[in-house]
Structures are given as structure tokens and as C-alpha cells.
C-alpha positions, 0 to 999 in steps of 0.5 A: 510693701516688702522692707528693705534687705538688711545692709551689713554695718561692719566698719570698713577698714580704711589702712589695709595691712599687706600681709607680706609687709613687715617680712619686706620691711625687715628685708629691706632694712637687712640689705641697708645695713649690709650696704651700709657695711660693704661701702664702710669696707670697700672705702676703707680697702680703696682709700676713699676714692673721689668720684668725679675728679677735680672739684667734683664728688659724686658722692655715694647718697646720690646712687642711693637716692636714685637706687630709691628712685628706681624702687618707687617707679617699680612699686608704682609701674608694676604688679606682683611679688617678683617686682615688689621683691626687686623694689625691695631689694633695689630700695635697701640698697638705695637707703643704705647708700644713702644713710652711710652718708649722714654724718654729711647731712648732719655737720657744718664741714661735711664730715663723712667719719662723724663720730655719732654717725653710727650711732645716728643710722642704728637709732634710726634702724632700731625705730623703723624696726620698732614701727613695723613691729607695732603696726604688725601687734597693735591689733588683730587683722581684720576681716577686710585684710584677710579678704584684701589680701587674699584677693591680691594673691589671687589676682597675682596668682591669675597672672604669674601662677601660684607656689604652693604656699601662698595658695595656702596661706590665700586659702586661710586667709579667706577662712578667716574673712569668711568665719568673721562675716565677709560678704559671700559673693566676695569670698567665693569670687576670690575663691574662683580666682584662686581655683584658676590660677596656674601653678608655678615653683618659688626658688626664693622660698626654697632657698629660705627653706633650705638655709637654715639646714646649713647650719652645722648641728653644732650651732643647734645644741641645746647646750648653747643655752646654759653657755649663753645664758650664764655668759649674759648673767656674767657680763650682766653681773660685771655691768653691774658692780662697775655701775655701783663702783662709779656711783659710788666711788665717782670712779675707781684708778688702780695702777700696780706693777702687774696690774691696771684698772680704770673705772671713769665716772658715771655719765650718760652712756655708763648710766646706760649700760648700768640700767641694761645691765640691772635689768639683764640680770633680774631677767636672766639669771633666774629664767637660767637657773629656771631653764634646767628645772622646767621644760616651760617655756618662760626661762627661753622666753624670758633669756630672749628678752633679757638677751635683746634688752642688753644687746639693744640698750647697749648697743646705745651707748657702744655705737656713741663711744665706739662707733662701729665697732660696737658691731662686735657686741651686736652680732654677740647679742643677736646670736644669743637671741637667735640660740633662744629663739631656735629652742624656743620654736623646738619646745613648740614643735614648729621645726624638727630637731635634727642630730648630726 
């Protein structure tokens, strides 16, 4: 009597990763807010229009609640990456129609201009960019995932055809499932199906590849780091002597002929920006001093953090005291972190520093 063959136990992956997944939530959250901002201005431009007449308004969240809709029917209805990025985009739009409207949702009378409203869509955003973040880190992807999404990529590629660099990425993916012990038949069946698929051109990815050309050398100068970096140690620095001005003094009043200074008591969005400030200044200006005598990575890595903690702790207390006029400050911080970021992938070879 021969013993039963041996049965693999690995542990099953019960929530499969899509590989593709935090790229179109982060896409999806990109066209929100720039729905949120584009209805803000045409309402502005037009004089908040009634739609409906009489005692009728349709308001805008019930375009965004179908627009939603709509991106769920697509997801539910149809295969494929063409589909899933028109669901994206379908369901961005839909959301960010639907959110310019909380200060609706959350008053008594209905009040469209609520002052925490956009303090309210930015906590929001930040926690749902936040969540993707960590179900991305929390842990590596397993041999499951690679080998589920491999799969799914083949099986697209049978109907519509493969670009060239998601057959890559299929192929890699199926390296990984195999070095970490998927079963044999299925990785060669992916393989087959992959093997058959047609090929066909991604516009949308050539676009991506092409943007970042766009941008004038100007704007990739290495010299943007030391301008940046000592700019965040200032504002950092001022940030911080008015913290301990309103700790202190409880405040100070200045009012001269030529000159005028008002500095308010502490309260919980001064405590804010203090604590982002102290923070930012303990992180930049040793990683700024640092960047021109190492050609380390850590005074880049470190300026990038030091850039999102004063741009995400900030923006907290800005959108609460000034609404959304703090996207002033925001669109500051994100161009700091996108300078560090951009010498960062240079130091690591990941893109070609060109000289215009």
C-alpha cells in the first residue's frame, strides 16, 4: 500500500492584493479633489446657480452619488483594465461631487459654505490615503498574490491584448509565485496563457512616460534642494519662536507708527503648527546642512519627511482657520517633497538626469 502524496499546507491567502490597486485609489482620490476644486470655481465664477427652479434644488451630490453608481455597475458588469480605469475615473468624479457638499450633510441649515467643511474632505482625504498606504506596507505580497494577479493580467491579456509592460510585470510576478513555491501546473497554465496573448500599444502609459519630460530642467535643478530645504528651516524656525512667544508671553501686541505685530494666544491649532514646526526643524536642518557634505541618501530621505510632516500637520490647523485657502501652503509643501523626491530617484539611478 503506497502513502498518500504529500499535500502542500502553505496558508491560503484569504484578501488578495490587486497589484494595480493603491496606484487607482490614489488616482481616484487625484480626480476627487480636482472635482472638489473645479465645481468650488465654476460655482464661484456662476453665482451658485439653482438647479431646478422654484422650490426645487438638485444639488450637485446627487450627480455625484449616480456618478458613483455608474462606477460600481462598471466594476460589477465588466472585465479589464479599460473598464476599471473608466470606473476610476467615473467614481472620482462622483465622490468629489459628493463631498463638496458635506458642510450640507453635517448642519442644521443645510450650510454649503461651513467653515470646517474643508477641513472635514482634507481629514478625509488624508485618512483614505493614509489606509492605502498601510494595506500596500503592512506586509509583503504573498505567493497567492503574485500568482492571482499574474493570472489576472493573462486572462485580460487573452482578450484585449498585452502592453509590453504589464506582460513584464505578469512575468516577474510569476517568478516570484514560483521561487516561493506555487504549485507548478498553475504557474505554467498562467504562463501559456500569457504566451497567448496578443499584443497591443497602452496610449495612457505613454502619456505617463512622456509628462514628466514637460517639465522645464528648470524645475529639476539640483539647486531647488538647498532653496527648499533652507526655506523649510526658516518657516520652521519662525514657527517655532512664535510657538514659544505664545507659551510664554500668552501672546504678543506690537502696534507702532511704522510697524504692527500680533501674535494670539495659543490654542489648539497654534499648538499644531508649533509641534509641526519643532519637528520640522529637528528634521531639516541637520539633513540641509548634511546634504552638501554627503552624497548619502538620508539628508533627502529625511528633508522628504520633514517636508510632509510641516505640509500634512499644517495643513490641519490652515484648512480649519482659513478654509480653502490653505491650498496655498499645500501646493508649497507638495512641490518640496516632489523636489526631494525627484533627486532622490536620480541618487538611485531610477530616472536619467537630463541638462537643458
Amino acid at each position: 500500500m503506497t502513502a498518500p502524496a504529500a499535500r502542500t499546507t502553505r496558508r491560503r491567502t484569504r484578501f488578495v492584493r490587486n497589484a494595480y490597486g493603491n496606484a487607482a485609489a490614489e488616482t481616484f482620490l487625484v480626480i476627487a479633489i480636482a472635482t472638489i476644486l473645479v465645481t468650488r470655481a465654476y460655482l464661484a465664477i456662476t453665482d451658485y446657480p439653482q438647479v431646478g427652479g422654484g422650490s426645487l434644488h438638485i444639488a450637485h451630490a446627487l450627480y455625484g452619488g449616480a456618478a458613483m453608481m455608474i462606477a460600481l455597475l462598471l466594476g460589477w458588469l465588466a472585465l479589464g483594465t479599460a473598464a476599471r480605469a473608466c470606473a476610476v475615473v467615473i467614481g472620482g468624479i462622483g465622490f468629489g461631487l459628493f463631498l463638496d457638499e458635506v458642510g450640507k450633510f453635517v448642519t442644521a441649515d443645510n450650510d454649503y459654505f461651513y467653515g470646517p467643511s474643508a477641513e472635514i474632505m482634507y481629514v478625509l482625504v488624508l485618512v483614505i490615503l493614509v489606509a492605502n498606504r498601510l494595506i500596500r506596507v503592512v506586509r509583503a505580497p504573498t505567493v497567492d498574490e503574485y500568482l492571482a494577479n499574474a493570472a489576472a493580467i493573462a486572462a485580460n491579456g487573452t482578450a484585449t491584448g498585452l502592453p509590453a509592460h504589464r506582460r513584464a510585470a505578469a512575468r516577474t510576478m510569476l517568478a516570484r509565485a514560483e521561487a516561493g513555491g506555487a504549485d507548478p501546473e498553475a504557474v505554467q497554465g498562467v504562463r501559456l496563457l500569457l504566451a497567448a496573448a496578443g499584443h497591443r500599444a497602452d496610449r495612457l502609459y505613454s502619456v505617463r512616460q512622456f509628462l514628466p519630460r514637460l517639465v522645464p530642467g528648470f524645475f529639476r535643478s539640483p539647486r531647488w534642494v538647498p532653496v527648499v530645504g533652507w526655506s523649510l528651516v526658516a518657516a520652521s524656525a519662525a514657527g517655532v519662536v512664535t510657538g514659544v512667544v505664545q507659551l510664554i508671553a500668552g501672546g504678543l501686541h506690537l502696534d507702532r507708527a511704522d510697524t504692527g505685530l500680533d501674535i494670539d494666544r495659543m490654542g489648539i491649532a497654534g499648538a499644531i503648527l508649533f509641534v509641526s514646526a519643532c519637528l520640522t526643524l529637528l528634521l531639516a536642518a541637520p539633513a540641509v546642512i548634511g546634504y552638501r557634505r554627503t552624497k548619502a541618501l538620508w539628508p533627502l530621505q529625511t528633508l522628504r519627511i520633514a517636508a510632509l510632516i510641516f505640509t500634512v500637520l499644517n495643513a490641519f490647523a490652515d484648512f480649519a482657520t482659513e478654509g480653502f485657502g490653505a491650498l496655498v501652503a499645500v501646493a508649497a509643501g507638495l512641490f518640496a517633497m516632489a523636489v526631494f523626491s525627484y533627486r532622490i530617484t536620480v541618487r538611485l539611478g531610477t530616472v536619467t538626469e537630463t541638462t537643458t
